[in-house]
N, C-alpha and C positions, 0 to 999 in steps of 0.2 A: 166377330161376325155381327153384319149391322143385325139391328129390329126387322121384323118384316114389314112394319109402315115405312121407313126410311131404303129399303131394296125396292119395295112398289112406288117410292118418288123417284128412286135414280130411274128406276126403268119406264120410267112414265117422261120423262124430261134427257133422254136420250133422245141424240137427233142423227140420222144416217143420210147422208147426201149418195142421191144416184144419179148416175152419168147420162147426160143423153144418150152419148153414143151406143147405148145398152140398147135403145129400145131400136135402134135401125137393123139394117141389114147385116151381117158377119160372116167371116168365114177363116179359112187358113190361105196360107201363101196358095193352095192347090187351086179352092172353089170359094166364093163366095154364096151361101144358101139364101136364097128368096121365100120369105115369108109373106102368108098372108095378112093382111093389116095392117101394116107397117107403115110408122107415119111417113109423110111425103114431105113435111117443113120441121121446123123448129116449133112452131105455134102448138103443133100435133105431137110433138115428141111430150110437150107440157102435159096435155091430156092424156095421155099414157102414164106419166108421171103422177098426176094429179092420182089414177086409182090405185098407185103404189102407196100413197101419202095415205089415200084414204082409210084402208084394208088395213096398214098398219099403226098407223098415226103418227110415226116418228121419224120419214124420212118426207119432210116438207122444203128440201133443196134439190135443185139438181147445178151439176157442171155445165159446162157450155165447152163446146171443142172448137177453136176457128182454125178452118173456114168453114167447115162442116158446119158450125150454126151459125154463121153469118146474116143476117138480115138487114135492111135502110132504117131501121124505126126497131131501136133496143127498148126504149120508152116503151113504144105498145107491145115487143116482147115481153116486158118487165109488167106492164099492166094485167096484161094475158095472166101470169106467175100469179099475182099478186088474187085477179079473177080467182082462181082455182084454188087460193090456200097455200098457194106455194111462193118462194123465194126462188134467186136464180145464184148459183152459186159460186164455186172457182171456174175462172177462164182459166182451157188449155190452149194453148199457141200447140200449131202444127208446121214443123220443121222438118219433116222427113218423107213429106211424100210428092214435091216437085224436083224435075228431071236436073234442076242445078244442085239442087242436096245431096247427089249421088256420093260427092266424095265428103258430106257433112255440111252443116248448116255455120253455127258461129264459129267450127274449128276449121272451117273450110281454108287451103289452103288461097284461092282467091278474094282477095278483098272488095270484088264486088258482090260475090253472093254472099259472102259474112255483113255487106252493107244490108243486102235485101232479108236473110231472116234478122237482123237489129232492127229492121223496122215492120215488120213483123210483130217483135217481141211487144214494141212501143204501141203499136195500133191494137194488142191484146188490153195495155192498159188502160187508152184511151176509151176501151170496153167497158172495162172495170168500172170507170167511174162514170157511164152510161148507164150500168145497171147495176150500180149500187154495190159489188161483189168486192170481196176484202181480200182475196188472195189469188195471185197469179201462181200457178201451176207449170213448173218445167219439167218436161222430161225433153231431151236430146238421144236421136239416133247417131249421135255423132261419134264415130272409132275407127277405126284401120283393120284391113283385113289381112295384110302382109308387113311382116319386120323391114322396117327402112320406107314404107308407103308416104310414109311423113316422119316429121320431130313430133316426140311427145312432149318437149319439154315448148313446143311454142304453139303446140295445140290447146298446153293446160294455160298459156299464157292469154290467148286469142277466146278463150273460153271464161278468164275471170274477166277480161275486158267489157266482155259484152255482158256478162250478170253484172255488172256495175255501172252500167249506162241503163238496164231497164232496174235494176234497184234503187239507182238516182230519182227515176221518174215516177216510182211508188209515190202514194202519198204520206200522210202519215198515219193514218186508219188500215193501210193495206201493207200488207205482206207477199214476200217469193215465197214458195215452197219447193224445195229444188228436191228432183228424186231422180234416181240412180242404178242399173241395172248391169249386171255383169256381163253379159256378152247378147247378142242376139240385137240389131240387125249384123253388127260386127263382129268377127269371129277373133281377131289376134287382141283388140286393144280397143275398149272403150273409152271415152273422154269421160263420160262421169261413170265408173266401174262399183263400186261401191259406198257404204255409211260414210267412210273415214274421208274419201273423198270430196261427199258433199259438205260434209260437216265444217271439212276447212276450209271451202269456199264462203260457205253462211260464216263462220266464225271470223273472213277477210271481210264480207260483204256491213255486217252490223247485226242488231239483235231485232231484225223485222224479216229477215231469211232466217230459215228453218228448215229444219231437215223431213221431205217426205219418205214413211218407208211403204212400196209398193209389197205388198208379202209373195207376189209370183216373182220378182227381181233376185232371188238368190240362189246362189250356187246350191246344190241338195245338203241336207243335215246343217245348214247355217243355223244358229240358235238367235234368232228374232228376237225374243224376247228379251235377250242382253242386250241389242241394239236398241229395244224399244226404254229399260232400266235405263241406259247409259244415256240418250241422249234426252230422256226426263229429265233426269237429275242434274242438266247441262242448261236447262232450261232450251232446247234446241231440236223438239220435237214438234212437227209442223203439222202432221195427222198422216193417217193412212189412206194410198189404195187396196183396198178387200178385193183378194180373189183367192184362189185354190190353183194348185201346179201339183201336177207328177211327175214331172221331167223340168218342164223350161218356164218361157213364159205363157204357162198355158191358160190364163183370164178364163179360169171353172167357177161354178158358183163358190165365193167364199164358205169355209168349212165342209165344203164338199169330198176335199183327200186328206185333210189331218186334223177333223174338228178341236181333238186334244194342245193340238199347236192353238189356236184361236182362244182358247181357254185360256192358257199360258199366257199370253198376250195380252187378253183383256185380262187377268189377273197385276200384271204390272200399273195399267193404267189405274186401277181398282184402288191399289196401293199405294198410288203415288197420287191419289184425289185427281186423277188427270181425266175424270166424265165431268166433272164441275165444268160449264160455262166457262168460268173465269179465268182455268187451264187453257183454252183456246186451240186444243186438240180438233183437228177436224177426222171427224170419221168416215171416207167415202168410199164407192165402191167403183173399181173400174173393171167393166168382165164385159166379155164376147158370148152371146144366147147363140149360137151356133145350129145348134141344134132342137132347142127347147124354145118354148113361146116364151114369148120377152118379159110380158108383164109378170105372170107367178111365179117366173123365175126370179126377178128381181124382188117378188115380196118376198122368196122361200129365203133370197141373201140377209135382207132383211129380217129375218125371222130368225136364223145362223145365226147372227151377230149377236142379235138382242139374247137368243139361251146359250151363248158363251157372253154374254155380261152378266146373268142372272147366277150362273154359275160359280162367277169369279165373285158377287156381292157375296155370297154365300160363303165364301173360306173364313174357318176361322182365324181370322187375324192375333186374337191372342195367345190362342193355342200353335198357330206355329212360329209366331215367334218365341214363344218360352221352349219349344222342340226343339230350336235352330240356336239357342241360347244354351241347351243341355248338350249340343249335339247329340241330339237323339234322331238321328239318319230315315231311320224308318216312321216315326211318328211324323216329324215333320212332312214327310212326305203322303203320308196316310190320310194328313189333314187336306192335303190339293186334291187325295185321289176322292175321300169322303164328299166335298162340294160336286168337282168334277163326274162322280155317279149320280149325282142328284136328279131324277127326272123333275126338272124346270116347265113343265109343258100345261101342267095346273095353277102354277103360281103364274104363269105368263099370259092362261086366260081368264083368270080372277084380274089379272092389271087391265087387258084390253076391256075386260066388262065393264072396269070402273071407268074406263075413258068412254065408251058409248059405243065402240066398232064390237065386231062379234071375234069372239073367243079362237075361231078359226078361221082366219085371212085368207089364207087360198081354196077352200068350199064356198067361201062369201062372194069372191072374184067371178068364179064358176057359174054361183048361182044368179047375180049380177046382170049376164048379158053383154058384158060390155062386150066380150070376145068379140060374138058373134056380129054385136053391131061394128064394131071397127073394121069387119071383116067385108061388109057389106057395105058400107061406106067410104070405104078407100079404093075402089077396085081402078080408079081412074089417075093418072100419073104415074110420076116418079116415087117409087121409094126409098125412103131415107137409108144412108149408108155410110160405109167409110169416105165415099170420095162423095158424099152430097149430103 
């Protein structure tokens, strides 16, 4: 178990990237729910951002989705970032919600709309090195809903063709992160279905693609945690999307339905020195506020995260290795459960006191104003969403 000056550095030097698209509008396939305050541009989703950064101190990036964050002038978006304290982080390419994508994007079977999302993926990059950002982020809605709807054997073909025209056009500072979901928009057959999947793509494509693991992307009782071991130890972990599921892909605040799994989890990375910088793990978070107001939802993730790392600092590493070296079944295991009961909630606001924010981020938020003024300040326009 480290010291407790060396747990209050890792948790001090923890960084968690959040998604714009968190702070717009959401919904399910039925309703999309309309909030008040909600930003109306990209510029605004910053500022929203910015009092997540603040409240917490550790999550100073966010993602970008195009076209949803599409703007003329990335520069004075980047500027904007840069104003606030913050950075601009993974571009996501959106491939799945024009009326030609219907039967898939790069696996499509015509080759003119597998032309238009490749250029697409291309004009994501050309983002990239707009605003600075080192990793292109894939996911694909691309699958089949019925046996015989297509070949899988030249959808998995028309799928490495095209991660190999935009991992050509990476540079050399920049990386894919390719991530992978089991069913859902597609019911019979996904183009990228699971780990194993991606992993043999990145391991075709070279060693600047990585495997992203979303934690709402798996079938129920999948054990994460082997997927997240296995592709450390492969050097082929690319970072996470954080969210929580009880069925599907349901984008709930991360640690919200199995905080015990999230411990698990960040116990691997804990393990395998993979919160170091120099790991190049990225931590972020992709979730749907639905229902709850955008900002304290997005610090409470943040908040999750950071007492399932303080949790995982906390195991004693030598005692369960010499349990696991005895096989000694129960002790070893006594040693996850002993960190894992640890209330983390004093040690996490002795860390924020030392950094200068206050000990509880979401009273602070509260007491702030920001709400109310976002509230009163936006009343005019569009609000930001999935399709803007």
């Amino acid at each position: 178990m480290a010291d407790r000056k060396t747990v209050k550095a890792a948790l001090t030097e923890q960084r968690i990237e959040t998604p714009s698209w968190a702070y717009g509008n959401s919904g399910t396939r039925f309703k999309t729910f309309s909030q008040e305050g909600i930003p109306r541009d990209p510029f605004e989703k910053l500022d929203d951002a910015a009092q997540v950064h603040a409240f917490t101190g550790i999550a100073p990036s966010v993602a970008l989705h195009i076209p949803w964050d599409r703007v003329d002038d990335y520069a004075a978006l980047g500027a904007h970032a840069e104003s606030l304290g913050l950075t601009l982080g993974a571009i996501n390419p959106n491939t799945f919600q024009e009326d030609e994508y219907k039967l898939g994007s790069i696996c499509n079977p015509d080759p003119a709309v597998r032309r238009k999302a490749q250029a697409h993926l291309l004009e994501c990059v050309d983002i990239m090195d707009a605003t600075g950002s080192d990793a292109l982020s894939l996911w694909f809605a691309d699958g089949l809903n019925y046996p015989g709807q297509d070949s899988l054997a030249e959808r998995q073909q028309r799928l490495s063709e095209a991660l190999r025209v935009a991992y050509d056009r990476l540079g050399q500072d920049q990386r894919m992160l390719l991530e992978y979901k089991f069913f859902e928009p597609a019911f019979y057959a996904t183009d990228l279905p699971d780990w194993g999947t991606s992993y043999a793509h990145c391991l075709d494509l070279g060693e600047r693609a990585q495997v992203l693991v979303d934690t709402g992307h798996h079938a129920p009782g999948t054990n994460i945690e082997f997927i997240v071991a296995f592709l450390l130890g492969r050097g082929r972990l690319g970072g996470f999307h954080f969210n929580s599921r009880f069925y599907a892909d349901d984008d709930l605040m991360v640690g919200a339905a199995d905080p015990f799994q999230l411990f698990r989890i960040m116990h691997e990375i804990v393990r395998a020195g993979a919160l170091e910088e120099s790991a190049n793990v990225a931590f972020m978070l992709d979730q749907c506020h639905n229902l709850e107001p955008k900002i304290p939802a997005l610090i409470r993730s943040v908040l999750n995260v950071q007492e399932a790392t303080a949790k995982a600092l906390l195991v004693d590493g030598d005692a369960l290795a010499g349990a696991q070296r005895e096989g000694d079944v129960l002790g070893a295991n006594a040693v996850l459960m002993d960190a894992y009961n640890t209330d983390v909630r004093p040690l996490l606001a002795e860390v924020r006191a030392d950094m200068g924010i206050d000990p509880d981020p979401i009273a602070a938020y509260h007491r702030s104003g920001y709400a109310e003024k976002i509230v009163a300040g936006r009343k005019d326009g569009t609000p930001a969403g999935w399709g803007a």
